[in-house]
MIDREN-58660 format. One line per 5 residues: number of its first residue (from 0); their letters; for each residue z, y, x of N, C-alpha, C. Coordinates in pm, 1 decimal, always signed. Each point is the difference from the previous one (the first is absolute). Example, Ala and Ser with C-alpha at 12.3 -4.5 7.8 and 13.67 -1.06 7.14 Angstrom:
BEGIN
0 = AS = +780.0 -569.0 +1319.0 +0.0 +119.0 -89.0 +0.0 +120.0 +90.0 ~ -72.0 +105.0 -35.0 +6.0 +119.0 +82.0 +73.0 +109.0 -77.0
//
This chain:
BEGIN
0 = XXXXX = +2262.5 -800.7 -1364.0 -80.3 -50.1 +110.2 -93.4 +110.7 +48.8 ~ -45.4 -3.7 +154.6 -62.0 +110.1 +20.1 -157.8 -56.3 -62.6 ~ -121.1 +118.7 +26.6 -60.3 -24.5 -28.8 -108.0 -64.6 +116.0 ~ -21.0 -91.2 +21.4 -88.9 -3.1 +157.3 -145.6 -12.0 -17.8 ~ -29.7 +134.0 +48.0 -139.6 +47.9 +39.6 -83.1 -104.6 +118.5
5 = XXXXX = +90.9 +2.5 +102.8 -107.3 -51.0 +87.6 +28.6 -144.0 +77.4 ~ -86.2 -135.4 -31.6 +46.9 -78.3 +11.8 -92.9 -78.1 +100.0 ~ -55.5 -128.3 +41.9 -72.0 -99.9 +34.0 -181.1 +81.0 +1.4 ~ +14.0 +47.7 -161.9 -166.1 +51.3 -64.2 -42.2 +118.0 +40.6 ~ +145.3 +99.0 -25.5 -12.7 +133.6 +20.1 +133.6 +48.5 +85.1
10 = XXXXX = -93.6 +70.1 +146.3 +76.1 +32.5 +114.4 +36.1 +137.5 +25.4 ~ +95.1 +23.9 +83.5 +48.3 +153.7 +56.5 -51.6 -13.8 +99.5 ~ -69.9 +76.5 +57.1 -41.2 +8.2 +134.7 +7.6 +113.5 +60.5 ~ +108.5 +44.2 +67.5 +37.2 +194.8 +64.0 -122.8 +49.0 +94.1 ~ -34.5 -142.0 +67.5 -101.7 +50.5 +91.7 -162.5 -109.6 +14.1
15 = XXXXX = -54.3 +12.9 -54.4 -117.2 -96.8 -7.1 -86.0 +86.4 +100.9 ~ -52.9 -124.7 +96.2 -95.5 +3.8 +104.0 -75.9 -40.5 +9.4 ~ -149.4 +2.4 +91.7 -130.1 -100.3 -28.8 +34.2 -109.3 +22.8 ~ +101.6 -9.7 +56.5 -8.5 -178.3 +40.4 +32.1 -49.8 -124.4 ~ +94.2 +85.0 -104.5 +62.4 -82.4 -101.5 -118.2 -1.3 -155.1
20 = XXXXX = -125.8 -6.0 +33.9 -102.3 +77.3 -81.8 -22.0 -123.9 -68.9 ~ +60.6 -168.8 +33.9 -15.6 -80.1 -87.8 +82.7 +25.4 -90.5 ~ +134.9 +74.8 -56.3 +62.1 +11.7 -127.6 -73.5 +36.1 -107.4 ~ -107.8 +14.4 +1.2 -91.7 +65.1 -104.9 +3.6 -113.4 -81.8 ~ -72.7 -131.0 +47.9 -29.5 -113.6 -43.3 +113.2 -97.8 -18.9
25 = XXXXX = +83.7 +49.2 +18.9 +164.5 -83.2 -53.2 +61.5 +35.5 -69.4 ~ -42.1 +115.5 -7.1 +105.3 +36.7 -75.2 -25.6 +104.0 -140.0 ~ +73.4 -24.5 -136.1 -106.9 +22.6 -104.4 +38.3 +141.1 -28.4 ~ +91.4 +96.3 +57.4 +62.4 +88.0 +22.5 +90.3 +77.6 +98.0 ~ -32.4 +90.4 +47.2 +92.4 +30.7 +79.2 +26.4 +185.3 +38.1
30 = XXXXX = +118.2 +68.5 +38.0 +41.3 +138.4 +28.7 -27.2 -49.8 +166.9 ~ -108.8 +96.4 +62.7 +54.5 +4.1 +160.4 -42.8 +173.8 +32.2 ~ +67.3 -29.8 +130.2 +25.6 +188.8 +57.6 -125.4 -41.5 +145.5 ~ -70.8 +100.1 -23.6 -84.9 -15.1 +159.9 -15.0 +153.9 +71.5 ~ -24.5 -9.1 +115.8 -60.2 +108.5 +49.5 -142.2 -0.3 +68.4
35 = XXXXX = -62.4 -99.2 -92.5 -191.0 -10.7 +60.1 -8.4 +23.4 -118.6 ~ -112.4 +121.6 +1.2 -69.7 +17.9 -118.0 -133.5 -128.1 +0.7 ~ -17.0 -97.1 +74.2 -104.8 -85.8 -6.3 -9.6 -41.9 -174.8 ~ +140.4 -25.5 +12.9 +27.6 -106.6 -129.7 -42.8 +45.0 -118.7 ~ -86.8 +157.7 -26.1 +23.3 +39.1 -134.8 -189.3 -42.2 -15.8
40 = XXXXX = -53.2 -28.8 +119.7 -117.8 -60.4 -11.4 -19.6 -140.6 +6.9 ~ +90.9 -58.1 -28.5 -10.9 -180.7 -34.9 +4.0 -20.0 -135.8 ~ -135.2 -74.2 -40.6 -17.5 -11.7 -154.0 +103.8 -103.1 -10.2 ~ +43.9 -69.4 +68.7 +114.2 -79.9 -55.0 +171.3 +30.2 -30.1 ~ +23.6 +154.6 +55.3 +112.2 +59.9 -27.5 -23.8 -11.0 -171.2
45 = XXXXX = -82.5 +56.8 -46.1 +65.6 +3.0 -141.1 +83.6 +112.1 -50.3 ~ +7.6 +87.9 +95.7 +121.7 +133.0 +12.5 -20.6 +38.7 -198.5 ~ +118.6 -12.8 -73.7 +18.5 +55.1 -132.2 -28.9 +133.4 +35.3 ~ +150.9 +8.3 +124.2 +20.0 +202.0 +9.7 +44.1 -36.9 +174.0 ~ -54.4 +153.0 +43.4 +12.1 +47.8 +106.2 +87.2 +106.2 +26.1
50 = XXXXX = +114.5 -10.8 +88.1 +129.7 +134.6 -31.7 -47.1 -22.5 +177.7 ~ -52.3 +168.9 +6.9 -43.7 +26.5 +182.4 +79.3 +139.3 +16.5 ~ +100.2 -28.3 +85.9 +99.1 +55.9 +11.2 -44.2 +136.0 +94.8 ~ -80.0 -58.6 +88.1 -36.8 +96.2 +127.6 -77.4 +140.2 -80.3 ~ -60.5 -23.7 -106.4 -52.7 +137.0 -102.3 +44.7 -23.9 -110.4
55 = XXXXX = +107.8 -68.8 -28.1 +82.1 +53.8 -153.0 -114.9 -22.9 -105.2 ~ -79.8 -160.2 -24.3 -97.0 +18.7 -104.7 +52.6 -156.5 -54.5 ~ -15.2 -26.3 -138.0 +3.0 -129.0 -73.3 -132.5 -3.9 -38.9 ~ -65.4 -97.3 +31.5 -121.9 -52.9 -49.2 -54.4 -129.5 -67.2 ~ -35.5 -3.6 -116.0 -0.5 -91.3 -65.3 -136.0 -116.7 +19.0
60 = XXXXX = -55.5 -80.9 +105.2 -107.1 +6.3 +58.4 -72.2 -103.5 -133.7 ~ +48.5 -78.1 -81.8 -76.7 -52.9 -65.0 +8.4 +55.7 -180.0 ~ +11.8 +137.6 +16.9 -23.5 +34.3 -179.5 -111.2 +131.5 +61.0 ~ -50.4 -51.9 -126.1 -156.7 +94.2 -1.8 +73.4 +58.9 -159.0 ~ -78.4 +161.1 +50.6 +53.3 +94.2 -95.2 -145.1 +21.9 -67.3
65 = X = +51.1 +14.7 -98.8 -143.0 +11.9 -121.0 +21.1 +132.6 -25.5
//
């Protein structure tokens, strides 16, 4: 059986937009692709990791390095 990642809870989203800025609150997980950097300033993203293609950087926005 495959394994299914993304279901009802947790969504694919290729292109998330402001209008679609209620998925935050529906959804208890989710992968989306944007091209507004707005989104990396919404405390409700939750962003684990940030892959920003336009300067080639992975950023991990919620681990604090000791």
């Amino acid at each position: 059986m495959p394994l299914q990642i993304f279901n009802s809870e947790t969504q694919l989203i290729p292109l998330l937009t402001l209008t679609d800025i209620e998925v935050f609150d529906k959804c208890k997980g989710f992968l989306a692709g944007t091209t507004n950097p707005l989104f990396l300033n919404f405390q409700k993203a939750r962003a684990d990791i940030v892959i920003n293609l336009d300067n080639d950087r992975i950023d991990f926005p919620g681990e604090k390095l000791s």
